[in-house]
N, C-alpha and C positions, 0 to 999 in steps of 0.2 A: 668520698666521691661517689656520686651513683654512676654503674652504668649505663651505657645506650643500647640496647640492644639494635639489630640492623634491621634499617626500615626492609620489608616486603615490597614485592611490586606490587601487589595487594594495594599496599595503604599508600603508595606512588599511583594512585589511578587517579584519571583526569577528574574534576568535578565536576557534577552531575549537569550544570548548565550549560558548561562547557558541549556537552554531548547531546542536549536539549537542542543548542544552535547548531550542532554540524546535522543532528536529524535532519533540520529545515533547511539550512543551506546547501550544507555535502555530506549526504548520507554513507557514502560508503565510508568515509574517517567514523564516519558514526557507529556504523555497523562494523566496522575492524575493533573496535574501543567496545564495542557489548563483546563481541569476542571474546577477546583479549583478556578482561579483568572477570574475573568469578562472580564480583557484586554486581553487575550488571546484565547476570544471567536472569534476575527475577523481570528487567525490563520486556522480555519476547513477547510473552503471554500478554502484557498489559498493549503493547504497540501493534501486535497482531489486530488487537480487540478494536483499538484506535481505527486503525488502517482500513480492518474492512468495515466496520462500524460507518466511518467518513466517505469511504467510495462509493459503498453501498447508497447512500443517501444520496449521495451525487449523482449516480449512476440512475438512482429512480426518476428525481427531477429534472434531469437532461432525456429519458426516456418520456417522461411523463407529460412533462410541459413544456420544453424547446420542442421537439422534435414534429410532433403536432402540426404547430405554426409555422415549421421550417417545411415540412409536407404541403402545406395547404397553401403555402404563397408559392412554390415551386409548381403544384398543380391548376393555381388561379394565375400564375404569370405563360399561361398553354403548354408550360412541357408536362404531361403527364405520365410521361417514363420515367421522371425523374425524384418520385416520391423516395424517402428515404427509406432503409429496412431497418427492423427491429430484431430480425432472428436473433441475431449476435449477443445484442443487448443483455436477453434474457441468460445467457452463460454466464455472460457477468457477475451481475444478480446473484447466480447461484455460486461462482468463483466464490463471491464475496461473501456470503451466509457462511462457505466452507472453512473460508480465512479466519473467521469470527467462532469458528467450533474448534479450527485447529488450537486457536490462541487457550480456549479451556481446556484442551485435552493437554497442551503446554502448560496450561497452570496446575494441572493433577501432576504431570512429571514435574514439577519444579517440587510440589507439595512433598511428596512422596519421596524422592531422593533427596532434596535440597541444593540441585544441578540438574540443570539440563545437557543431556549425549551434542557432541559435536556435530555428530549426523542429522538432529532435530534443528540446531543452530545453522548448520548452514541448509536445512530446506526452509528456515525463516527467514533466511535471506533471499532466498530466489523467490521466494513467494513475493517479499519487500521488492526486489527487482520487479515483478509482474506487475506490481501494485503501479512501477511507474510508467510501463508502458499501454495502461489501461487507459487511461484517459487520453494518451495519443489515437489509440482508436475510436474511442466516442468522436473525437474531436474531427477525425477524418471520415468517420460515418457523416458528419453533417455535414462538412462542404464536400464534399466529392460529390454530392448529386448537384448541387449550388455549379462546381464548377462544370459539368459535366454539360448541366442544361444552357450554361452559355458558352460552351462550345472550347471551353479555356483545356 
């Protein structure tokens, strides 16, 4: 008879698509699940890359070409107080460049040890949390002058 040796929670980890749809749907099971299992420590560095890779781009063309036109019909419909600002924006920007250096300096720790410190894990998390409240702000830099200038 052979034996069985006892499965690992290791080799009890969710499967990989599994964790692909809670990314999209509900991230924090997501983010508890890279936690949690050791093989899913080499995903940080690559979703860091993702993450600000994708905002970043977002964040130029809602800078770059929304905003513009959302300026310029707020100042041609007479409220000209009511042009949008950009200062902010540009943090972003650089938020997101930082996001995109932390995720390589995550892949030199993952290279070099073959783990990543629970303290780098969960400041990938807050970053990942950051990541969702960014686009609440672009999104409310452009109407608030909108609502502002009709008086709402």
């Amino acid at each position: 008879m052979e034996d069985k040796l006892p499965v690992t929670a290791e080799e009890k980890r969710p499967h990989h698509l599994l964790v692909i749809f809670l990314i999209l749907v509900f991230p924090p099971a997501a983010f508890y699940i890279l936690w949690k299992y050791k093989g899913y420590h080499s995903w940080f560095p690559h979703l860091m890359w993702l993450s600000g890779i994708l905002l970043f781009i977002y964040t130029l063309l809602i800078n770059f070409f929304l905003l513009p036109y959302v300026s310029r019909a707020l100042i041609s419909s007479g409220n000209p107080n009511a042009a949008v600002g950009r200062g902010w924006i540009y943090v972003l920007l650089v938020f997101f460049i930082g996001q995109s250096i932390f995720g390589f300096y995550l892949r030199v720790i993952f290279k070099n040890k073959g783990d990543i410190s629970r303290l780098m894990m969960a400041l990938s998390i807050f970053l990942f949390g950051l990541d969702y409240i960014a686009p609440g702000l672009i999104y409310g830099q452009i109407v608030a002058p909108i609502y502002n200038s009709l008086g709402l």
